[in-house]
GUKOLZA-821259 format. One line per field, with one value per atom (N, C-alpha, C): residue number from 1; residue in three letters; y, x, z negated. Coordinates in pm, 1 decimal. Atoms other than C-alpha are relative to their C-alpha. Layout:
BEGIN
k: (NUM, ...)
r: (Ala, ...)
py: (Y, ...)
px: (X, ...)
pz: (Z, ...)
//
This chain:
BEGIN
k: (1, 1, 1, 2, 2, 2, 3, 3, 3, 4, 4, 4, 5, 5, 5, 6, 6, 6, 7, 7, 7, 8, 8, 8, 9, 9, 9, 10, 10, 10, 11, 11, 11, 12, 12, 12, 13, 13, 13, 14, 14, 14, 15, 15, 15, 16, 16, 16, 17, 17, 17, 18, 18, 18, 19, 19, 19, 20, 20, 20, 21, 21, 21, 22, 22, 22, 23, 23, 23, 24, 24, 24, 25, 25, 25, 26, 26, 26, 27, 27, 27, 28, 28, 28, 29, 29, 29, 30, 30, 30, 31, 31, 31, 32, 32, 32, 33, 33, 33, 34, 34, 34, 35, 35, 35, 36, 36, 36, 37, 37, 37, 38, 38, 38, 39, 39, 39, 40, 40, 40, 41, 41, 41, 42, 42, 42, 43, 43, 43, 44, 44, 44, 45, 45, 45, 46, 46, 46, 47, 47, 47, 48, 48, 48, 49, 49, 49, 50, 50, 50, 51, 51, 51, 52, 52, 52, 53, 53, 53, 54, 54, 54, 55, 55, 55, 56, 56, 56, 57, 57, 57, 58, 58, 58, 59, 59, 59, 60, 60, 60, 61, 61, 61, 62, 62, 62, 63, 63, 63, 64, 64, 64, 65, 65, 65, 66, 66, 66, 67, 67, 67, 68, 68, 68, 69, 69, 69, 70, 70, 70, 71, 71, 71, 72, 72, 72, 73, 73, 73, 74, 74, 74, 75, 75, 75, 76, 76, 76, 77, 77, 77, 78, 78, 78, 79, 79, 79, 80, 80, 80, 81, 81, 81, 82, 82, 82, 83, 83, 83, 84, 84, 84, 85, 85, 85, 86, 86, 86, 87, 87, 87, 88, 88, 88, 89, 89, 89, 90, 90, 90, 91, 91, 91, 92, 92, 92, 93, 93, 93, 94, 94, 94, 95, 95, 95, 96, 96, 96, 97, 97, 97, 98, 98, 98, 99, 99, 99, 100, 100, 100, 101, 101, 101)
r: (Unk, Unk, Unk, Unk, Unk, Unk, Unk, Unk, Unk, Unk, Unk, Unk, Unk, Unk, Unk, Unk, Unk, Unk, Unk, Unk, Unk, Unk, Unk, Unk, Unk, Unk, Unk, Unk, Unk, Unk, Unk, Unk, Unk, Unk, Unk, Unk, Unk, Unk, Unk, Unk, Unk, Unk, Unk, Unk, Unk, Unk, Unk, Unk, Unk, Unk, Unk, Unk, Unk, Unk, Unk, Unk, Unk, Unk, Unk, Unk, Unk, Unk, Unk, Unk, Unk, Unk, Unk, Unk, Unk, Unk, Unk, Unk, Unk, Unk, Unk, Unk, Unk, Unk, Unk, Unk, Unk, Unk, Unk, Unk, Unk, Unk, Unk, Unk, Unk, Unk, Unk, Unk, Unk, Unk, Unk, Unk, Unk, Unk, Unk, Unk, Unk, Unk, Unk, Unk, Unk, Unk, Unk, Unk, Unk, Unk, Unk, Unk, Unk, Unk, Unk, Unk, Unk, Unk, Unk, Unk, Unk, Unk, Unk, Unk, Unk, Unk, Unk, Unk, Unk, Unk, Unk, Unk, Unk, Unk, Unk, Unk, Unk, Unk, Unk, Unk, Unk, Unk, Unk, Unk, Unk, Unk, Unk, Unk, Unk, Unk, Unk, Unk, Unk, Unk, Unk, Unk, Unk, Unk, Unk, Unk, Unk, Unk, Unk, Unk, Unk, Unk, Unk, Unk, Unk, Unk, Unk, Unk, Unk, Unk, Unk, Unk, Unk, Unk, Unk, Unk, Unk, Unk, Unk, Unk, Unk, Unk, Unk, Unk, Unk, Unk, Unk, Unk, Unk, Unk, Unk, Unk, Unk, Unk, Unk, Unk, Unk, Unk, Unk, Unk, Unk, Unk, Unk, Unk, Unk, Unk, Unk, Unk, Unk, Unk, Unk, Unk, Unk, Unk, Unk, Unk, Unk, Unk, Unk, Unk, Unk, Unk, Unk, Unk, Unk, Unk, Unk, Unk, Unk, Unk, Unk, Unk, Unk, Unk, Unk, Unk, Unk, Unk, Unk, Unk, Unk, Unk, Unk, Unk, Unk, Unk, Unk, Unk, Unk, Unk, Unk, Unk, Unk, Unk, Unk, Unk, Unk, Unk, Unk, Unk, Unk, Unk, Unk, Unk, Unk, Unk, Unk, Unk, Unk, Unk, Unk, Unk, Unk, Unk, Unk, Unk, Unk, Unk, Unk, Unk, Unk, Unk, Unk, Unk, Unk, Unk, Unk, Unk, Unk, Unk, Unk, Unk, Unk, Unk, Unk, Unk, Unk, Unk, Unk)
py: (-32.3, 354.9, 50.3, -25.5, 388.5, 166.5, -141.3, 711.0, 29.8, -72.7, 884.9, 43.3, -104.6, 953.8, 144.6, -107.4, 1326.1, 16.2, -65.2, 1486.6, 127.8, -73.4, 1657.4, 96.2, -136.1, 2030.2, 73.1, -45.0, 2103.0, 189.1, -133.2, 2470.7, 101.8, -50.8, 2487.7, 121.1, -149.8, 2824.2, 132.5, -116.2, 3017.0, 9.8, -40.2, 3193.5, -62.0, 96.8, 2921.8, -135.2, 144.4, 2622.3, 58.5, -21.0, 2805.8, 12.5, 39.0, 2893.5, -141.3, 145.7, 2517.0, -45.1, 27.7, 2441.4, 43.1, -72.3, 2689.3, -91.8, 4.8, 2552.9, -128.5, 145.4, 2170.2, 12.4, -32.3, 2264.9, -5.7, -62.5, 2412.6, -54.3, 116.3, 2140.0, -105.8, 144.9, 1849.5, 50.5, -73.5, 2013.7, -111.9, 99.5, 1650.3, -59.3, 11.2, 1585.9, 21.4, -26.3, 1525.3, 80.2, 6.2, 1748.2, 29.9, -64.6, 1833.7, 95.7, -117.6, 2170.4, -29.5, 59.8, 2094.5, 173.9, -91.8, 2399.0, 53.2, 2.3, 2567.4, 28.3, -133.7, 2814.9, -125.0, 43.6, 2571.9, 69.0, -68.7, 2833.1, 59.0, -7.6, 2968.1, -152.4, 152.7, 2561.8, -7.8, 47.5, 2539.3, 93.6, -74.2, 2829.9, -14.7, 57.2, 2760.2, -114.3, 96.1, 2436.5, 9.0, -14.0, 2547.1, 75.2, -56.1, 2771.5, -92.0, 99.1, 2486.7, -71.5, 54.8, 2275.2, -185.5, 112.8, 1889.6, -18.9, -27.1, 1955.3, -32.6, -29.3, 1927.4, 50.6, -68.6, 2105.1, -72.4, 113.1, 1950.1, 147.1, -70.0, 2137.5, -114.0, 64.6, 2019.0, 78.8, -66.5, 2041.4, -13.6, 11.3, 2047.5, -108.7, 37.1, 1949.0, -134.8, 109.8, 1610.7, -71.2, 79.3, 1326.0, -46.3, 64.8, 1223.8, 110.5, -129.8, 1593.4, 24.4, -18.9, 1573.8, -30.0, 48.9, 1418.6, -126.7, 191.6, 1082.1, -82.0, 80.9, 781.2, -35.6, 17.9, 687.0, 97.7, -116.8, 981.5, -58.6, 64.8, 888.3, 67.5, -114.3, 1058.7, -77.4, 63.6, 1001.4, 8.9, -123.9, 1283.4, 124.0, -143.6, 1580.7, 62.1, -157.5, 1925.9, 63.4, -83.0, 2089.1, 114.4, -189.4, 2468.0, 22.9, -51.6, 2574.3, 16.8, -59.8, 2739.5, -59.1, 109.3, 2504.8, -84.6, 139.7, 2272.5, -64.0, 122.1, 2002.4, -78.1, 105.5, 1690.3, -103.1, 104.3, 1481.8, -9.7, -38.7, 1577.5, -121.2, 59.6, 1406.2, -180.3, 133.5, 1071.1, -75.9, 90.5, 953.6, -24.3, 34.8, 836.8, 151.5, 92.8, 935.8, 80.8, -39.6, 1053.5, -76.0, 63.6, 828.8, -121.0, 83.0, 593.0, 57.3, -58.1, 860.0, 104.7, -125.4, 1100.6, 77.2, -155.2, 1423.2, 124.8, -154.4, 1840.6, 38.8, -130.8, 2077.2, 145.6, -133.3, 2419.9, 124.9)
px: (81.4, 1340.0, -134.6, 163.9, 961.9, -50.7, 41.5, 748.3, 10.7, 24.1, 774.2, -198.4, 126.0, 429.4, 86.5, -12.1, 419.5, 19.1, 3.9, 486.6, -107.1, 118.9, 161.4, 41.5, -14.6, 194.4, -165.2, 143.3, -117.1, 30.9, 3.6, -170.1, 119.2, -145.1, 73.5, -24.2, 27.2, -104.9, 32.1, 6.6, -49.5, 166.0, -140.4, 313.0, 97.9, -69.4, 496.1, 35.7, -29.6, 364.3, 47.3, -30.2, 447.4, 158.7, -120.3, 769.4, 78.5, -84.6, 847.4, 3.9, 51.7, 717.7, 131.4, -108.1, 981.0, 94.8, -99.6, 1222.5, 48.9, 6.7, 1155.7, 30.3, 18.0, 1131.3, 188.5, -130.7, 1466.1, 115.2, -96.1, 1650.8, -24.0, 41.7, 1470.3, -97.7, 73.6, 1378.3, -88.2, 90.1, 1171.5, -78.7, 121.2, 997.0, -103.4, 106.6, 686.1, -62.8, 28.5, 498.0, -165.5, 158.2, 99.0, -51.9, 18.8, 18.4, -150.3, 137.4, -319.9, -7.9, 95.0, -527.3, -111.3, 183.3, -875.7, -10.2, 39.3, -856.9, 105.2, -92.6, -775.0, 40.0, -56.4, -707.7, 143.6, -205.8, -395.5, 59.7, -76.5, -303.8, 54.2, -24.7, -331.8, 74.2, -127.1, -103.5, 142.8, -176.1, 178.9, 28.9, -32.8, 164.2, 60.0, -58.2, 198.3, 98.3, -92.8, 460.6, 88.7, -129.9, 658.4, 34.7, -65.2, 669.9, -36.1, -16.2, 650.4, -144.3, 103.4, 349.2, -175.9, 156.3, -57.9, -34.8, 99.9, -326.5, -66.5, 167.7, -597.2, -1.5, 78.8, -806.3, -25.5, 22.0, -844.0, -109.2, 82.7, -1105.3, 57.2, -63.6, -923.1, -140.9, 147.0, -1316.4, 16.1, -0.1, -1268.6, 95.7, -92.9, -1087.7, 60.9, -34.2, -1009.5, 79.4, -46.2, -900.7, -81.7, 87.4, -1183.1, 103.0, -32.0, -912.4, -49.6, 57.5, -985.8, 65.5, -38.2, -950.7, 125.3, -76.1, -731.6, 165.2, -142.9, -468.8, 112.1, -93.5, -122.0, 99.4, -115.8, 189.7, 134.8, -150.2, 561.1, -25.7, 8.9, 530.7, -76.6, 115.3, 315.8, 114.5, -65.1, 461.4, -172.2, 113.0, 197.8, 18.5, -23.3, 204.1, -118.6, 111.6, -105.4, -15.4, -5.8, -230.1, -99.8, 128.4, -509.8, 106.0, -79.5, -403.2, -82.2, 65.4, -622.8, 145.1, -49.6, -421.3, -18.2, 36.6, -616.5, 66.4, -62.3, -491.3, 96.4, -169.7, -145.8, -60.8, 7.0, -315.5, -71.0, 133.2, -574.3, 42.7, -48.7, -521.6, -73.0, -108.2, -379.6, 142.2, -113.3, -119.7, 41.7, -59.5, -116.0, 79.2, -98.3, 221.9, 130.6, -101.0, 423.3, 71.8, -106.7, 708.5, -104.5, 62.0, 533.2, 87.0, -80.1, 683.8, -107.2, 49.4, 465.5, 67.2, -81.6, 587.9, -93.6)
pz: (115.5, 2454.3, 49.0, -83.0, 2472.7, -63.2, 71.6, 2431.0, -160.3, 157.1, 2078.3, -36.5, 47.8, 1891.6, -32.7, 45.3, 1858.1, -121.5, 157.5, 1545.7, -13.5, 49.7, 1395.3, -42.7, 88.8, 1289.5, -51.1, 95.9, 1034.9, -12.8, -16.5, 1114.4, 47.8, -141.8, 1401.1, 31.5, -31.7, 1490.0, -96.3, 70.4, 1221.6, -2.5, -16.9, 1147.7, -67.2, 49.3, 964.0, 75.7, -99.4, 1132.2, 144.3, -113.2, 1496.2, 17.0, 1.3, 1361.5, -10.9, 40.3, 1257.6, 132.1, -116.7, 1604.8, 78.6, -107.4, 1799.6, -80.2, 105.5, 1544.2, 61.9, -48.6, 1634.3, 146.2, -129.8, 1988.1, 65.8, -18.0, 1979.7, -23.8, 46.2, 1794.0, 82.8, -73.8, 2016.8, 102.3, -122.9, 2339.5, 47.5, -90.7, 2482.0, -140.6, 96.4, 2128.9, 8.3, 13.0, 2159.0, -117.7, 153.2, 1938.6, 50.2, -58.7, 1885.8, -98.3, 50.2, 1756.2, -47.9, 67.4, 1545.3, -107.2, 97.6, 1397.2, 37.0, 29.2, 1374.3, 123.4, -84.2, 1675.9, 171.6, -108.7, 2026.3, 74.4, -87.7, 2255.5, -70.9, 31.3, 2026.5, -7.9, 48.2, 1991.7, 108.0, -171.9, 2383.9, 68.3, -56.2, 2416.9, -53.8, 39.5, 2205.9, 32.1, 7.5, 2312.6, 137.1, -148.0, 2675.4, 10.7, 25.6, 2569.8, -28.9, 45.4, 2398.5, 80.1, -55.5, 2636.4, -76.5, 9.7, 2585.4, -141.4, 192.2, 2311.1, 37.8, -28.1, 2320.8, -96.7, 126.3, 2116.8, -30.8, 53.4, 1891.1, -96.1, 85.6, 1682.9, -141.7, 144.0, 1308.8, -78.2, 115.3, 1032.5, -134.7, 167.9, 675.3, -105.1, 100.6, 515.7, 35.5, -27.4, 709.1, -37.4, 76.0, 561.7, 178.2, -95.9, 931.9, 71.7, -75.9, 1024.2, 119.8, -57.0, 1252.7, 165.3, -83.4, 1483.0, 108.5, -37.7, 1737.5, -82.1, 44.8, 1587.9, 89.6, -20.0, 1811.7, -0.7, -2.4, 1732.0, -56.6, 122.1, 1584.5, 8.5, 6.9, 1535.6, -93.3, 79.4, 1396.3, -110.0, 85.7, 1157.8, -4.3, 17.5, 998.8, -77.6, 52.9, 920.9, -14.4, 42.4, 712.7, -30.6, 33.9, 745.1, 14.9, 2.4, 602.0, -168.2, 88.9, 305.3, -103.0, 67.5, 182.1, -110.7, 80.9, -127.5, -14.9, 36.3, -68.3, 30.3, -39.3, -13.0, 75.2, -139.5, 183.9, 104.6, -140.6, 515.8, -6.8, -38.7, 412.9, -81.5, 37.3, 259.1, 69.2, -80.7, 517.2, 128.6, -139.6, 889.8, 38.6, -85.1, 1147.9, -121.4, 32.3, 909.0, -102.5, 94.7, 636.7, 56.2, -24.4, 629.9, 75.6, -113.9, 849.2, -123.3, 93.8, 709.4, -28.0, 3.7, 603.4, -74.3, 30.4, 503.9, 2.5, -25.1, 362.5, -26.0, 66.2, 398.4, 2.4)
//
């Protein structure tokens, strides 16, 4: 079986998405995942904490999440407090599972 896209966590840094993060982590220790929120240095530590994970930094204002185009992912876990919707209808996330919690 070939690599997994990561699974996106929309405000992986803060105390919901980090918990979903340990959570995922913990159920699927080689899951790729990629911790995505405002602040990269907390992204680039929980991510180095988790283990099997990278950081990105996101903009919510951007319809693109201010991600690369080339980004892609399985799945988004949205832990964040914003109710726009965009985020979950535009690439790289549109067509993939999504959870907001």
């Amino acid at each position: 079986m070939g690599q997994r896209e990561p699974v996106l966590i929309l405000g992986g840094t803060g105390q919901a998405g980090a918990g979903a993060a340990a959570l995922l982590r913990r159920w699927h220790p080689t899951l790729p995942l990629t911790i995505a929120g405002r602040d990269p240095e907390r992204a680039r530590r929980l991510a180095d904490e988790l283990g099997h994970a990278t950081a990105a930094t996101v903009d919510l204002r951007r319809r693109d999440l201010g991600l690369p185009a080339t980004t892609a992912c399985s799945a988004v876990v949205a832990a964040r407090r914003e109710h726009r919707q965009h985020p979950l209808r535009d690439p790289p996330v549109r067509g993939v599972a999504n959870h907001t919690i």
